[in-house]
C-alpha positions as CSV (number, residue, x, y, z in Angstrom):
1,X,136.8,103.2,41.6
2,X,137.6,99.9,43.7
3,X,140.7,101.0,44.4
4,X,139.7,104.7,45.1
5,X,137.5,103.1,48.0
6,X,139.9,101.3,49.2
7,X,142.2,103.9,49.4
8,X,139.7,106.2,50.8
9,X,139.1,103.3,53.7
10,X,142.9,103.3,54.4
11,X,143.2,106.8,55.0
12,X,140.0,107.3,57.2
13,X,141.2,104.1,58.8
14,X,144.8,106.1,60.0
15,X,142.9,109.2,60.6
16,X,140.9,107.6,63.3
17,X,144.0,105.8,64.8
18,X,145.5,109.0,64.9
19,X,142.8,111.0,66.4
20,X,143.0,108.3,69.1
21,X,146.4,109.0,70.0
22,X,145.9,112.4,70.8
23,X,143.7,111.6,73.6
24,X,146.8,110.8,75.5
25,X,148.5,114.4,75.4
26,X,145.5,116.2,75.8
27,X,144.6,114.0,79.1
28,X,148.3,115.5,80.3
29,X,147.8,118.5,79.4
30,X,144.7,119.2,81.0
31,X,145.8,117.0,84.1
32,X,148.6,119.8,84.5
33,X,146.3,122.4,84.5
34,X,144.3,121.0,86.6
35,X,147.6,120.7,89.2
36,X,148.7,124.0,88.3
37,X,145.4,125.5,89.5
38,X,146.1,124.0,92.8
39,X,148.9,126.1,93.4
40,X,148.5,128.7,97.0
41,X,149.3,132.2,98.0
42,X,152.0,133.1,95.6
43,X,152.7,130.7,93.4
44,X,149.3,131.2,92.2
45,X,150.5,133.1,88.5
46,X,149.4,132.8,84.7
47,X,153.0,131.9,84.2
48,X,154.2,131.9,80.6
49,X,154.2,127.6,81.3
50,X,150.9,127.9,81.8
51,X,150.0,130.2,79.1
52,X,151.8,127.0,76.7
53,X,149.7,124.6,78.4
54,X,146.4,126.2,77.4
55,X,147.5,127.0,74.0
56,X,148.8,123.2,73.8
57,X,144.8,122.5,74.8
58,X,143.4,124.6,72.4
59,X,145.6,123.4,69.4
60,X,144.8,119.7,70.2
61,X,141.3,120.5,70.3
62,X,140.8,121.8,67.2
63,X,143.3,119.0,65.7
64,X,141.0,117.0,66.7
65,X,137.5,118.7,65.6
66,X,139.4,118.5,62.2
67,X,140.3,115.3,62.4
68,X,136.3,114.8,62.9
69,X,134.9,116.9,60.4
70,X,137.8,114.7,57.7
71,X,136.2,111.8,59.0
72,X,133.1,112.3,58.4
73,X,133.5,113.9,55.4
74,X,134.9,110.0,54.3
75,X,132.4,108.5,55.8
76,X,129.6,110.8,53.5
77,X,131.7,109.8,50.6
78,X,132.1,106.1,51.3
79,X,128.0,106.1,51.6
């Protein structure tokens, strides 16, 4: 059970490094959004770029919201 624990600890341990790191692309990501919308006159398009850009939002999003919900989920079990 010791080493179940451990384990357990290990894992939650990486899954909190790893949520971490994807602060870092989804800081870009929205930063070029954020640009993009600053575009004039006619370069002002939902371009298929930006359409990648949102989805690439989205998806890190709910990476992350899993990546929550796991931890927790560990930290329930380790109490």
């Amino acid at each position: 059970m010791i080493t179940e624990t451990n384990q357990l600890n290990e894992a939650k341990r990486i899954l909190e490094k790893c949520l971490a790191e994807t602060e870092n692309p989804l800081h870009i990501a929205q930063e070029c959004l954020y640009h993009r919308e600053k575009r004039q006159s006619i370069d002002l398009v939902h371009d298929n770029p930006e359409k990648e850009l949102i989805k690439e939002v989205d998806i890190i999003k709910r990476c992350q919201e899993k990546m929550r919900n796991t931890i927790d989920r560990a930290n329930v079990q380790l109490g």
